[in-house]
OpenMM code with the backbone's topology and positions (N, CA, C; nanometers):
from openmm import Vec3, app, unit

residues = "UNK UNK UNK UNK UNK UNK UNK UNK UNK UNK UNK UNK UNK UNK UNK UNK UNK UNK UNK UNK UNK UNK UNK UNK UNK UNK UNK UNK UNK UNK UNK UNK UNK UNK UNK UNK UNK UNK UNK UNK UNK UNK UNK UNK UNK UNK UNK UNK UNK UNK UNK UNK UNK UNK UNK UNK UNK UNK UNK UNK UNK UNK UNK UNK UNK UNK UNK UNK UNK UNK UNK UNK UNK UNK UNK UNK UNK UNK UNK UNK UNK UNK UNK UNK UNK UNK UNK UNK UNK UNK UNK UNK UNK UNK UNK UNK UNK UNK UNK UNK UNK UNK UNK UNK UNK UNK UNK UNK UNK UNK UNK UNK UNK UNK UNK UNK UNK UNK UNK UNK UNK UNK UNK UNK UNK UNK UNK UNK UNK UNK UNK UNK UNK UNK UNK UNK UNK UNK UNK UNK UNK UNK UNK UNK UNK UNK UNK UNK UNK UNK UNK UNK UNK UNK UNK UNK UNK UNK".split()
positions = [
    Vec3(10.2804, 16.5689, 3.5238),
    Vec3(10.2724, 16.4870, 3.4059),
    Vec3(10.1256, 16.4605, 3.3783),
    Vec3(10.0895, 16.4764, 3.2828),
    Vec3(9.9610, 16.4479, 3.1927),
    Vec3(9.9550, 16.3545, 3.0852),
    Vec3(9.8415, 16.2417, 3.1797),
    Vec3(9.8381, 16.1418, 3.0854),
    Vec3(9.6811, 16.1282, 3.0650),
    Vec3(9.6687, 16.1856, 2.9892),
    Vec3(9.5007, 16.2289, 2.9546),
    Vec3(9.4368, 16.1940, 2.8146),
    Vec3(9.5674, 16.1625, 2.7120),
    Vec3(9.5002, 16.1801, 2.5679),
    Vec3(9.4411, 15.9947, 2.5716),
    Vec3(9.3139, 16.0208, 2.4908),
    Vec3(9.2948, 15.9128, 2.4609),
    Vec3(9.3220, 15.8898, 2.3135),
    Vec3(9.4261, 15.7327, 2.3157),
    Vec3(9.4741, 15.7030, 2.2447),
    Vec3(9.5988, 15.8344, 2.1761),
    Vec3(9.6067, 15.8638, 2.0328),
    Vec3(9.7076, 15.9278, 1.9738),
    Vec3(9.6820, 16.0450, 2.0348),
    Vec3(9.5816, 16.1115, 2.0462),
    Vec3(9.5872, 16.2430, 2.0428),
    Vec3(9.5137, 16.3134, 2.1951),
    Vec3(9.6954, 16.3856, 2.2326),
    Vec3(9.6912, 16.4440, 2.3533),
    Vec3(9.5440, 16.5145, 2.3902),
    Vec3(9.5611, 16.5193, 2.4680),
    Vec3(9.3808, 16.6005, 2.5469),
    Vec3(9.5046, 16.6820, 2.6988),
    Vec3(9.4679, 16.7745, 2.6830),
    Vec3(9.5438, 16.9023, 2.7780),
    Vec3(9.4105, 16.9732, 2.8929),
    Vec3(9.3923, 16.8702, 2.9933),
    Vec3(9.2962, 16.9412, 3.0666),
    Vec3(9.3565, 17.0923, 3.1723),
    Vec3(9.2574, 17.2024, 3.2077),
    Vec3(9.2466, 17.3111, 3.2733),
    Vec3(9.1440, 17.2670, 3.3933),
    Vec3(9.2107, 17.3043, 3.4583),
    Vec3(9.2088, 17.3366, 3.6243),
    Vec3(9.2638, 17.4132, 3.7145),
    Vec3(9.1487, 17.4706, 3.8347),
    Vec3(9.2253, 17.5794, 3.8984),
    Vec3(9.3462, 17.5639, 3.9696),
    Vec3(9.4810, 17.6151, 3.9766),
    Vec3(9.5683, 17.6698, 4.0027),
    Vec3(9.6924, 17.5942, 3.9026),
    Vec3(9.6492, 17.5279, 3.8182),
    Vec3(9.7942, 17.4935, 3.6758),
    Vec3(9.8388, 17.6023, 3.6916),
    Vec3(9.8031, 17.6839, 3.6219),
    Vec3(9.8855, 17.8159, 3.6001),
    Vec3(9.9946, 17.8683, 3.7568),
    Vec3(9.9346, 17.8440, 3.8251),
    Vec3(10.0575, 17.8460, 3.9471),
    Vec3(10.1634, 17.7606, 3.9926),
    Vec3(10.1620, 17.6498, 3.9341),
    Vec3(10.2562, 17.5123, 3.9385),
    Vec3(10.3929, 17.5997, 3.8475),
    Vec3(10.4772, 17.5183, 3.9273),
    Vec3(10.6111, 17.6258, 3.9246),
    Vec3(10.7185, 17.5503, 3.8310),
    Vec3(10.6498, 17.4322, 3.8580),
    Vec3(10.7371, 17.2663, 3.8251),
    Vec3(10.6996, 17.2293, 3.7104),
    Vec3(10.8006, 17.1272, 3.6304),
    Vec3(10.7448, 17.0809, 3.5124),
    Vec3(10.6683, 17.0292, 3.4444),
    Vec3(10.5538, 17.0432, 3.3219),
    Vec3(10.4783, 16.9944, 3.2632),
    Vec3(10.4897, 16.9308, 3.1855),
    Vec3(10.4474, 16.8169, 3.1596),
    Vec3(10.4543, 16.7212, 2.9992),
    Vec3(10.3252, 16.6236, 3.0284),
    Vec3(10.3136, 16.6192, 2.8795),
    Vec3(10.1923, 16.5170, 2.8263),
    Vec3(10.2515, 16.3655, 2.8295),
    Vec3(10.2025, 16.2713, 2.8180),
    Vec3(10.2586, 16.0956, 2.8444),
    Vec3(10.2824, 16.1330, 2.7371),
    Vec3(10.2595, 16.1620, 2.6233),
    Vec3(10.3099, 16.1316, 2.4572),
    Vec3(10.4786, 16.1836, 2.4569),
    Vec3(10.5048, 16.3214, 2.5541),
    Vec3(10.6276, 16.3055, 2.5322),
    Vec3(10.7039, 16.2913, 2.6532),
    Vec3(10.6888, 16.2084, 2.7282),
    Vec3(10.7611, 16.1168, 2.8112),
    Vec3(10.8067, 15.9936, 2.7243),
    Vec3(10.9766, 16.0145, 2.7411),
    Vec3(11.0337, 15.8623, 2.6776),
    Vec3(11.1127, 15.7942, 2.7940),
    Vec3(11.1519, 15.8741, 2.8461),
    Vec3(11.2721, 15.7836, 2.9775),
    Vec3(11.2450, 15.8114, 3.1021),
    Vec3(11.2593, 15.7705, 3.1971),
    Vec3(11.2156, 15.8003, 3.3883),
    Vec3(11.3611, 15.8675, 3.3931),
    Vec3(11.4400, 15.8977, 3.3024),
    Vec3(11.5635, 15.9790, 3.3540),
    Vec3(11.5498, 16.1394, 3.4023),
    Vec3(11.5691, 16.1739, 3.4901),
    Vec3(11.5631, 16.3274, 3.4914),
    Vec3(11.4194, 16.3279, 3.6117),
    Vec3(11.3555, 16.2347, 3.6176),
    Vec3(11.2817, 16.2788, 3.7256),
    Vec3(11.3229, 16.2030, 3.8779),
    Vec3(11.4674, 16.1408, 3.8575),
    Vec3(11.4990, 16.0913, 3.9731),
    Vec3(11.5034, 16.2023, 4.1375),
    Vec3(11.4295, 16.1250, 4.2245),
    Vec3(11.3865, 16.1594, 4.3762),
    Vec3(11.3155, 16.3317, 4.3611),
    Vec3(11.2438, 16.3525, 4.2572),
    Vec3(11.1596, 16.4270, 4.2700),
    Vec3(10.9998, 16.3346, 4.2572),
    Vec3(10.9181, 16.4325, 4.3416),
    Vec3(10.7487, 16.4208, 4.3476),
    Vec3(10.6941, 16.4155, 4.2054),
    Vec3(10.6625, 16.3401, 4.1585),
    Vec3(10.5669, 16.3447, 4.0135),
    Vec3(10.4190, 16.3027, 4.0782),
    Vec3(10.3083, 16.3675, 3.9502),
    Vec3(10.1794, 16.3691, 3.9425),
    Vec3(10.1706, 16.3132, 3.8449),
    Vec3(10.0790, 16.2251, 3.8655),
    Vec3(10.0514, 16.1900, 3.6705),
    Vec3(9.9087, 16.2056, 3.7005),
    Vec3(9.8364, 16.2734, 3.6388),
    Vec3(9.7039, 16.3211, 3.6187),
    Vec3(9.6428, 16.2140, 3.5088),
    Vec3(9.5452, 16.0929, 3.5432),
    Vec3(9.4866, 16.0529, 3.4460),
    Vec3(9.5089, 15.8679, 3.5014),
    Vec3(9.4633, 15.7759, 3.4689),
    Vec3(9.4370, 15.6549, 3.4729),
    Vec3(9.4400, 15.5394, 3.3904),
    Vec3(9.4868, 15.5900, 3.2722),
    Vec3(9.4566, 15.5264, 3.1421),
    Vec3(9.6239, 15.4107, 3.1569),
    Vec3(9.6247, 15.3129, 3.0154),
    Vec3(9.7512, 15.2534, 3.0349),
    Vec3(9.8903, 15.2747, 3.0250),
    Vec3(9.9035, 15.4514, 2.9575),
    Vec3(10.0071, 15.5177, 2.9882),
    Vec3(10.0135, 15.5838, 3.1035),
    Vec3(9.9607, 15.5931, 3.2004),
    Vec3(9.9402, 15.6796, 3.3316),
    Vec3(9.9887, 15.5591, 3.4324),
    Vec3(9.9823, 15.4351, 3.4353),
    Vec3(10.0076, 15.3002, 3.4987),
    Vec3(10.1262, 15.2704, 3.4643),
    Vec3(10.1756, 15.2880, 3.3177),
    Vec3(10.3167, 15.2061, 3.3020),
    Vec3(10.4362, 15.3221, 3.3279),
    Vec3(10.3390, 15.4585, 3.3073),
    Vec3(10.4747, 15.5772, 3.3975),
    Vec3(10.4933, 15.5251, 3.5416),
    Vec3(10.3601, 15.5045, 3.5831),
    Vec3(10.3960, 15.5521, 3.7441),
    Vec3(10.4577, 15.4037, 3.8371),
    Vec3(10.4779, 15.2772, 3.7183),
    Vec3(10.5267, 15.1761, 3.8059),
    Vec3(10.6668, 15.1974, 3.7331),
    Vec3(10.7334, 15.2793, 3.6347),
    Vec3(10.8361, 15.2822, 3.5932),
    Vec3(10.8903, 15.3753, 3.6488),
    Vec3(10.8348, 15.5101, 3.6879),
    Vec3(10.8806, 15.5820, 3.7595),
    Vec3(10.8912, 15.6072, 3.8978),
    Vec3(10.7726, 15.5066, 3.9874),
    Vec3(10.8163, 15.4675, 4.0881),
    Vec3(10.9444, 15.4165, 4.2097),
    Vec3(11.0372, 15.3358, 4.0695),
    Vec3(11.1768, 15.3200, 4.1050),
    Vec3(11.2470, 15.4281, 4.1205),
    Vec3(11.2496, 15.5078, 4.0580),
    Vec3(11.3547, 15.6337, 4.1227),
    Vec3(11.3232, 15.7473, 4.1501),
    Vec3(11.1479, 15.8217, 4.1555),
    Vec3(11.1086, 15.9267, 4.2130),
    Vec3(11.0952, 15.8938, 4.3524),
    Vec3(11.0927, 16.0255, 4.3982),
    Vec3(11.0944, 16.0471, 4.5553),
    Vec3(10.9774, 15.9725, 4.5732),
    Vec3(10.8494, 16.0384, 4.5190),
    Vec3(10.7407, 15.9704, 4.4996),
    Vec3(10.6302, 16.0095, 4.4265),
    Vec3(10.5256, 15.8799, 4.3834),
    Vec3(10.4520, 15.9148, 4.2505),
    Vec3(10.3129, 15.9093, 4.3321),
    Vec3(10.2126, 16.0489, 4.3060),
    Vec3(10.1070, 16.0268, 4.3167),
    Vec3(10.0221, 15.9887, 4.1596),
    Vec3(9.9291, 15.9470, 4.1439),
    Vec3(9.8234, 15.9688, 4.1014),
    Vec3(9.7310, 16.0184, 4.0788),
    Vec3(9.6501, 16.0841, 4.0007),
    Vec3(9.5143, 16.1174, 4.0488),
    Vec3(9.4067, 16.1506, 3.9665),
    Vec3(9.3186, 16.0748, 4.0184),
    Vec3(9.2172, 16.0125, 3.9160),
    Vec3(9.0294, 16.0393, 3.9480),
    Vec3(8.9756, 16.1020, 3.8320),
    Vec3(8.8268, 16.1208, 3.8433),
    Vec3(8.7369, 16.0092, 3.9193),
    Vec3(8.7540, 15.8656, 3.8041),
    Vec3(8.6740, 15.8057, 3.8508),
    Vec3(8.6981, 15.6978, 3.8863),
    Vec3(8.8619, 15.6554, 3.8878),
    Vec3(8.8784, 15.5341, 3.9171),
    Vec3(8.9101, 15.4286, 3.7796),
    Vec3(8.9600, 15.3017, 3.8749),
    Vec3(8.9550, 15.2098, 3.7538),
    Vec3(8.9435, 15.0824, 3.8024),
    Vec3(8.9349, 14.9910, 3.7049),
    Vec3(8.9421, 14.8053, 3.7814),
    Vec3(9.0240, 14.7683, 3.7467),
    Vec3(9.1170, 14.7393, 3.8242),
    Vec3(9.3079, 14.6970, 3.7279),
    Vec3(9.2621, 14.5386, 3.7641),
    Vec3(9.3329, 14.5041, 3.6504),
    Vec3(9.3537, 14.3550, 3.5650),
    Vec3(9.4619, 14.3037, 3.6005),
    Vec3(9.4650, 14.2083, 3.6094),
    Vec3(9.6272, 14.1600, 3.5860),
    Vec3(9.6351, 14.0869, 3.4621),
    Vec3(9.7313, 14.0472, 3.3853),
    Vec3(9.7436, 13.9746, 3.2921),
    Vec3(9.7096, 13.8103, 3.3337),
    Vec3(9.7297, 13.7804, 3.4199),
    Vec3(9.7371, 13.6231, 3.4640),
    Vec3(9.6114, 13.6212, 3.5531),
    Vec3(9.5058, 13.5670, 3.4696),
    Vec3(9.3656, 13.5618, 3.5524),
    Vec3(9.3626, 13.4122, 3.6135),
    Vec3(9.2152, 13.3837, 3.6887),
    Vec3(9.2204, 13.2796, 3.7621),
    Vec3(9.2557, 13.1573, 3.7272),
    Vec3(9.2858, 13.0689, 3.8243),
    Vec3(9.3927, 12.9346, 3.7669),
    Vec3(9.5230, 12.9356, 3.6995),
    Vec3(9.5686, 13.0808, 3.6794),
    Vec3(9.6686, 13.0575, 3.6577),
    Vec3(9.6571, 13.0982, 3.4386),
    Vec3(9.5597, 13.0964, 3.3848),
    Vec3(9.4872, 13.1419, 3.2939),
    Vec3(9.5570, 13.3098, 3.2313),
    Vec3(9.5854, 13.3094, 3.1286),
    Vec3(9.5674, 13.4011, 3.0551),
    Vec3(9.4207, 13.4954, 3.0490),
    Vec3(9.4918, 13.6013, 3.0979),
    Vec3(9.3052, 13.6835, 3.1667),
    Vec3(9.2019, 13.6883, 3.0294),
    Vec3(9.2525, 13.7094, 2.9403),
    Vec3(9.1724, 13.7304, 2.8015),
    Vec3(9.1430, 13.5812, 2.7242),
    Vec3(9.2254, 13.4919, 2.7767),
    Vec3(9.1646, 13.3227, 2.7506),
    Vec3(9.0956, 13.3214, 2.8438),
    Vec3(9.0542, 13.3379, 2.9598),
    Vec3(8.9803, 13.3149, 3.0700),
    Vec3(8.8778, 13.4120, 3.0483),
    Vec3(8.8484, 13.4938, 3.0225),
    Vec3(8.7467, 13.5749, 2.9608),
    Vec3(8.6155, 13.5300, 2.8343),
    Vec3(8.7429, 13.4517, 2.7756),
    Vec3(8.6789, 13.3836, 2.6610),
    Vec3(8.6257, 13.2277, 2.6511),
    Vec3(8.6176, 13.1719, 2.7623),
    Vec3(8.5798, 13.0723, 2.8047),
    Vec3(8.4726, 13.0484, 2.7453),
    Vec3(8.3932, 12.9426, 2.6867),
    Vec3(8.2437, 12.9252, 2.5771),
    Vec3(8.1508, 12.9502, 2.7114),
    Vec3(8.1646, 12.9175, 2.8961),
    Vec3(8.1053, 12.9274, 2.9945),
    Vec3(8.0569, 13.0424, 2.9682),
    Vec3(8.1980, 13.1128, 3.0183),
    Vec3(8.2155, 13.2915, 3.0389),
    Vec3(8.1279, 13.3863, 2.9151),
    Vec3(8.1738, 13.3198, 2.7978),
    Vec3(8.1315, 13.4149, 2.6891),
    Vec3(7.9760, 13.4113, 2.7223),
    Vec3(7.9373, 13.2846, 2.7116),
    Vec3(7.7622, 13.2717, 2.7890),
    Vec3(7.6941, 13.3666, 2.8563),
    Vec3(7.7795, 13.3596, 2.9273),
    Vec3(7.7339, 13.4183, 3.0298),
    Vec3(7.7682, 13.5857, 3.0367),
    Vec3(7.8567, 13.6063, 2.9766),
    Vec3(7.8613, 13.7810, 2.8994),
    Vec3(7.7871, 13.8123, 2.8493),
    Vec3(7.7295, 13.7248, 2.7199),
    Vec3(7.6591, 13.7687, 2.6470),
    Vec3(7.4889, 13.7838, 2.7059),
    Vec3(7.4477, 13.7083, 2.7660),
    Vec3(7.3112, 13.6509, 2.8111),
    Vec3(7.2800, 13.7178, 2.9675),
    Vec3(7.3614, 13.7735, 2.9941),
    Vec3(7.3642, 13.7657, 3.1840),
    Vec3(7.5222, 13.8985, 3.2333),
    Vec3(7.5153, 14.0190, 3.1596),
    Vec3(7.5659, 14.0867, 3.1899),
    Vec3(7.6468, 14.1294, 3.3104),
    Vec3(7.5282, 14.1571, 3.3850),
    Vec3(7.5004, 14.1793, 3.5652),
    Vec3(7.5769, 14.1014, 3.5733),
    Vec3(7.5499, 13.9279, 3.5656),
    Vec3(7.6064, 13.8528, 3.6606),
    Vec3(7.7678, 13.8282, 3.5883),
    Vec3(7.7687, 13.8846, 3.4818),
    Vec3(8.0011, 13.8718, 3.4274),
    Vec3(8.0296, 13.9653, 3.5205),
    Vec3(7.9702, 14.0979, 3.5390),
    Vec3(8.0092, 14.2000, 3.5799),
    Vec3(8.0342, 14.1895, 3.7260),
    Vec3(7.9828, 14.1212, 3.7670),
    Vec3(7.9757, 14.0451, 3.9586),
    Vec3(8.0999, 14.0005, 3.9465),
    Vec3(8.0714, 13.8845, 3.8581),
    Vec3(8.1881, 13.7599, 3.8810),
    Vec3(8.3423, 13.8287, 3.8596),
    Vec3(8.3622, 13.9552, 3.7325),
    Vec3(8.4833, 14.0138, 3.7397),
    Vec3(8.5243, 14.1142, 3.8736),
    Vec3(8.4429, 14.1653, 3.9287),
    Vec3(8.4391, 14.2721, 4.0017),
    Vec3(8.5172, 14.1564, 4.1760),
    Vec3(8.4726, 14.0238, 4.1944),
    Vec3(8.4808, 13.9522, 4.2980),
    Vec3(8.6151, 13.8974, 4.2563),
    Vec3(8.6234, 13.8614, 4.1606),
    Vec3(8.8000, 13.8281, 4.0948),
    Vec3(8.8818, 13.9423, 4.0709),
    Vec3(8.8654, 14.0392, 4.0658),
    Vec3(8.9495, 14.1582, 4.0972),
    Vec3(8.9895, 14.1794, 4.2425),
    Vec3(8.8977, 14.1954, 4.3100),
    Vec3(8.8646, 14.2320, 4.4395),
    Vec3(8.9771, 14.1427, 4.5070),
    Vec3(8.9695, 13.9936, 4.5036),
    Vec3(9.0404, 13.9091, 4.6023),
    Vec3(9.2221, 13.9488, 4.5122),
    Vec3(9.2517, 14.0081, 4.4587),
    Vec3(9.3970, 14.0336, 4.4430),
    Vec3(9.4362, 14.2106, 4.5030),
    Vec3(9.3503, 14.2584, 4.4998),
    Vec3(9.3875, 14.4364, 4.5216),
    Vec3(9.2068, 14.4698, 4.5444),
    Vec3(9.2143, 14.5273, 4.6800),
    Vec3(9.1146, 14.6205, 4.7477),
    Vec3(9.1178, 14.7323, 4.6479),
    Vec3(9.0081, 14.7602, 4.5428),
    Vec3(9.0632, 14.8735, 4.5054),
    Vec3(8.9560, 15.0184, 4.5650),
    Vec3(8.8489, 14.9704, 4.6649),
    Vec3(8.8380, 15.0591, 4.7395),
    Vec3(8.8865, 15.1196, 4.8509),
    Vec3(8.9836, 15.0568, 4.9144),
    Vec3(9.0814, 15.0869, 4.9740),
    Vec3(9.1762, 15.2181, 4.9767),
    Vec3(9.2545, 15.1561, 4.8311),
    Vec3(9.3278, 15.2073, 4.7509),
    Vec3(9.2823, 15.3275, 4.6248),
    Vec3(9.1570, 15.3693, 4.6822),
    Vec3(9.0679, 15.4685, 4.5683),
    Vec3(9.0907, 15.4503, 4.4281),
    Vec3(9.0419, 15.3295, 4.3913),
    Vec3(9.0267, 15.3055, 4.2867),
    Vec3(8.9697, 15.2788, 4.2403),
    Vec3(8.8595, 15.2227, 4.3275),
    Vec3(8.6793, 15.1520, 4.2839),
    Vec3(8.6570, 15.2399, 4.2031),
    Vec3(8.6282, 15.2541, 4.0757),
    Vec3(8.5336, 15.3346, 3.9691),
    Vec3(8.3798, 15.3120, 4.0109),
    Vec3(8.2952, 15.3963, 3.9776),
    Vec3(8.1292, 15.3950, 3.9877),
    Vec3(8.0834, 15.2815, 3.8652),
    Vec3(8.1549, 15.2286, 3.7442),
    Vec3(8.1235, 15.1993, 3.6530),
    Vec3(8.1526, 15.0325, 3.6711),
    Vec3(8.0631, 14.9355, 3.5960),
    Vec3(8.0809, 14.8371, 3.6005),
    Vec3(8.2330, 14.7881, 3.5239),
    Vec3(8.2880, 14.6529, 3.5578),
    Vec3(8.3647, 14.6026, 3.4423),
    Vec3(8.4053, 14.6044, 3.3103),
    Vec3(8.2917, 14.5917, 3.2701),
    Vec3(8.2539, 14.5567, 3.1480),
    Vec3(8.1870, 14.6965, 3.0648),
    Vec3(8.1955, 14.8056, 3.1195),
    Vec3(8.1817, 14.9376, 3.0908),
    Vec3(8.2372, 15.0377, 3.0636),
    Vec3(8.3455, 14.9635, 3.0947),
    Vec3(8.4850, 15.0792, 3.0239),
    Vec3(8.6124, 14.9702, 2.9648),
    Vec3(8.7210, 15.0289, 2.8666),
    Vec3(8.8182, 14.9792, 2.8280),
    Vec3(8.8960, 14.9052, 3.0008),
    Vec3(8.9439, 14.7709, 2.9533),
    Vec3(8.9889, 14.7591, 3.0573),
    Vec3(9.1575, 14.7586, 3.0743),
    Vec3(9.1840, 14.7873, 3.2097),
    Vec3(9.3222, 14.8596, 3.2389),
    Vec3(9.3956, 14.7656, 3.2860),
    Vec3(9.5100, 14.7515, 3.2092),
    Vec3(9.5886, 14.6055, 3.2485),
    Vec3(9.7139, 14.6658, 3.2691),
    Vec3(9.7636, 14.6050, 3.4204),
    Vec3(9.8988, 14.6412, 3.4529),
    Vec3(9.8940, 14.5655, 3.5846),
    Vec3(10.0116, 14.4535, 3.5390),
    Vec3(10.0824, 14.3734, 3.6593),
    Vec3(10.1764, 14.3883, 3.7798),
    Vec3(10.1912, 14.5467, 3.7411),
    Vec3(10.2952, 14.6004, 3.8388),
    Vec3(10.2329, 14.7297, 3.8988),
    Vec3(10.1427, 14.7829, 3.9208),
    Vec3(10.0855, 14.8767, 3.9285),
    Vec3(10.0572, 14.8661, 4.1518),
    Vec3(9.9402, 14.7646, 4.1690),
    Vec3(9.8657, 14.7333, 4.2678),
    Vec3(10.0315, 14.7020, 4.3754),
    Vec3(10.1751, 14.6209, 4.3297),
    Vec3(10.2533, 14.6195, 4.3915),
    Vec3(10.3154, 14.7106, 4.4108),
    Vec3(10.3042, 14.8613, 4.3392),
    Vec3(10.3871, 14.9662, 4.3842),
    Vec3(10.2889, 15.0723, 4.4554),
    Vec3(10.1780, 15.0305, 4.4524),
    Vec3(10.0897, 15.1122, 4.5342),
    Vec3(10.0654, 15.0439, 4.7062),
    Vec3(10.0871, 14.9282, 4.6930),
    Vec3(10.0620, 14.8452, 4.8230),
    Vec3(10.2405, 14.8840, 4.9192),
    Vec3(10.3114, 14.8642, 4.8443),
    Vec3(10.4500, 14.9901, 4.8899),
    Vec3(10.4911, 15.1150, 4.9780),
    Vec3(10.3831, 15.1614, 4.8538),
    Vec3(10.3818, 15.3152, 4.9207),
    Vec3(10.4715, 15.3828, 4.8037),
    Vec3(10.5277, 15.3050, 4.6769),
    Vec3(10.5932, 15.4140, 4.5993),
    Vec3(10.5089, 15.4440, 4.5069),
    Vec3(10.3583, 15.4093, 4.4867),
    Vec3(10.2613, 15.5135, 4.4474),
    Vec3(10.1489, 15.5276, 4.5050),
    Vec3(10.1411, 15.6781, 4.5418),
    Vec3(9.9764, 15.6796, 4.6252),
    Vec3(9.8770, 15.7454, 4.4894),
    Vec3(9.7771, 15.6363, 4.4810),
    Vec3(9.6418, 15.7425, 4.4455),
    Vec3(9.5901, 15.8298, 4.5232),
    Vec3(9.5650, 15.9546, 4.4221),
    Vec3(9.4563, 16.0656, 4.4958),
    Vec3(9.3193, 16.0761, 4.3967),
    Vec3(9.2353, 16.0442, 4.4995),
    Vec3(9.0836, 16.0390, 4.4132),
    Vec3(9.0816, 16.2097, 4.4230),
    Vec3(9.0303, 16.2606, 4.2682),
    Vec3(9.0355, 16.4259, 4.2665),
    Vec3(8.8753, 16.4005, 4.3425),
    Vec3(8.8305, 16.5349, 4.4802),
    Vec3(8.6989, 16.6084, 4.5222),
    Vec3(8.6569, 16.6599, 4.4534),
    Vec3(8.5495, 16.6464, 4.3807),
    Vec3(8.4818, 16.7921, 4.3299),
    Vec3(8.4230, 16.8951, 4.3961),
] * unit.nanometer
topology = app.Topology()
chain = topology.addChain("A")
for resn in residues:
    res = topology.addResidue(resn, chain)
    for name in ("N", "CA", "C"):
        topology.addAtom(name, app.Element.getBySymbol(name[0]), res)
């Protein structure tokens, strides 16, 4: 499974040995149901927020779901500290301050509030990129089906 397009429009990456994969291919755009891939191995190639809501939906009834991902990501949860709406807590007149004026130091402070819910170097997910440097990836069910074992990330070697 390929979940690569950003936004509407699919993106179909090439790599050596696709052409030898024996098993089925599809893009996230046309994935509609987790039916039909029950207790088989799925791949979902890619990291984005359709690549997260396959693999904690399809987690329930594949054998099992890897992942696997270039550079990583910083998963969010929806419910940030105190109990806070992560995007009201983001927007704090403190926080915004301090986004705007003091980059480095939002980018600390998110990276240490991520950190204490899901290791995501652990779990190969640390991206090279700050917080605040890429779209951010929100999924509340993701870090619990990987801490499981019904999804493993694979960081791709170059």
């Amino acid at each position: 499974m390929l979940a690569t397009g950003h936004h509407a429009y699919p993106r179909l990456p090439t790599f050596p040995g696709l052409d030898k994969f024996k098993g089925e291919k599809l893009h996230s755009w046309q994935y509609k149901t987790p039916h039909g891939f029950e207790d088989k191995k799925v791949l979902i190639i890619g990291i984005g927020s359709s690549a997260g809501d396959m693999a904690v939906e399809l987690g329930h009834i594949a054998k099992q779901v890897y992942v696997s991902t270039r550079r990583g990501t910083w998963v969010y949860n929806r419910v940030g500290p105190n109990g806070w709406p992560v995007d009201m807590y983001r927007t704090n007149t403190i926080l915004a301050t301090i986004q705007k004026y003091s980059p480095w130091l939002m980018n600390r402070l998110i990276e240490r509030e991520l950190s204490k819910k899901f290791d995501h170097e652990l779990y190969s997910l640390k991206p090279n990129h700050r917080p605040l440097q890429q779209h951010p990836f929100i999924n509340d069910d993701l870090p619990n089906r990987i801490l499981s074992g019904l999804v493993i990330i694979k960081a791709i070697r170059k």
